[in-house]
N, C-alpha and C positions, 0 to 999 in steps of 0.2 A: 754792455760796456759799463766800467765802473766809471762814477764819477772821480776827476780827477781833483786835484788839490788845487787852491786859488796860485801857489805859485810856481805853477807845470805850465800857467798861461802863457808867458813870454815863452819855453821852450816849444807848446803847443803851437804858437803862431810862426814860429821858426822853420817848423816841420812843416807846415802849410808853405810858408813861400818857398821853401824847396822844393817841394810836389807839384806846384807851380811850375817852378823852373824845369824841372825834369817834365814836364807833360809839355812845355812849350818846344825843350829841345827834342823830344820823341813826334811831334808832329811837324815839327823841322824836316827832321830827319828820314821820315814818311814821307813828306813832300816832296826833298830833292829827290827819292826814288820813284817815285811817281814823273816828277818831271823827265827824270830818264827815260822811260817806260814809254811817255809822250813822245819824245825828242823828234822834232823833223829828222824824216830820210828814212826811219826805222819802219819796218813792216810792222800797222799794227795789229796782225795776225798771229803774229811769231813773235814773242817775247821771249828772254835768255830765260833760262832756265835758273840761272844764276841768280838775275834778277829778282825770279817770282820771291824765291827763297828769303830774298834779302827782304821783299816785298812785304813777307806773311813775317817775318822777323819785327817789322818795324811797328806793320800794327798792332803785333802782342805786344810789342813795347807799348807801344800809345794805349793800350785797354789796359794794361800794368801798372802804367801814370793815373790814368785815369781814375785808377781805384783807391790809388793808394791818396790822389785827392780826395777824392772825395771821403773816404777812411779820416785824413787830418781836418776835413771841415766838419766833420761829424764832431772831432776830438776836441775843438774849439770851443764849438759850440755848446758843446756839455762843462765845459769849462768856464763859459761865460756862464751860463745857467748855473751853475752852480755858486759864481760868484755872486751874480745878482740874489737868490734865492737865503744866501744868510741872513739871517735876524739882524 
């Protein structure tokens, strides 16, 4: 990864609380399906079909957020380093 320029920093930390935000509403959004999935009354043997789908949907998303944080925390931090590191 190249280092990036002292004033990419503000956009760098931008990208971070967005990857934030999208990893928070991807494991939201895992969650309410999950809580479906749970829901009293429902056999928990037999889950919808439908469901699963949406299921393995949600957590590609959550493992998608997850990267793509950890991806802007990496991108940060080489941006910080780089600032501190000048003469």
């Amino acid at each position: 990864m190249e280092l990036p320029e002292d004033n990419q920093l503000p956009m760098l930390q931008d990208r971070l609380h967005d990857a934030r935000v999208k990893l928070r509403i991807a494991y939201e959004q895992r969650d309410a399906l999950v809580a479906r999935a749970d829901a009293p009354g429902g056999r928990k043997d037999a889950i919808d079909s439908a469901l699963l789908i949406e299921l393995a949907a949600a957590e590609r998303s959550v493992r998608e957020a997850e990267a793509d944080m950890i991806d802007a925390q990496n991108a940060v931090s080489l941006a910080i380093e780089a600032v501190t590191r000048k003469p």
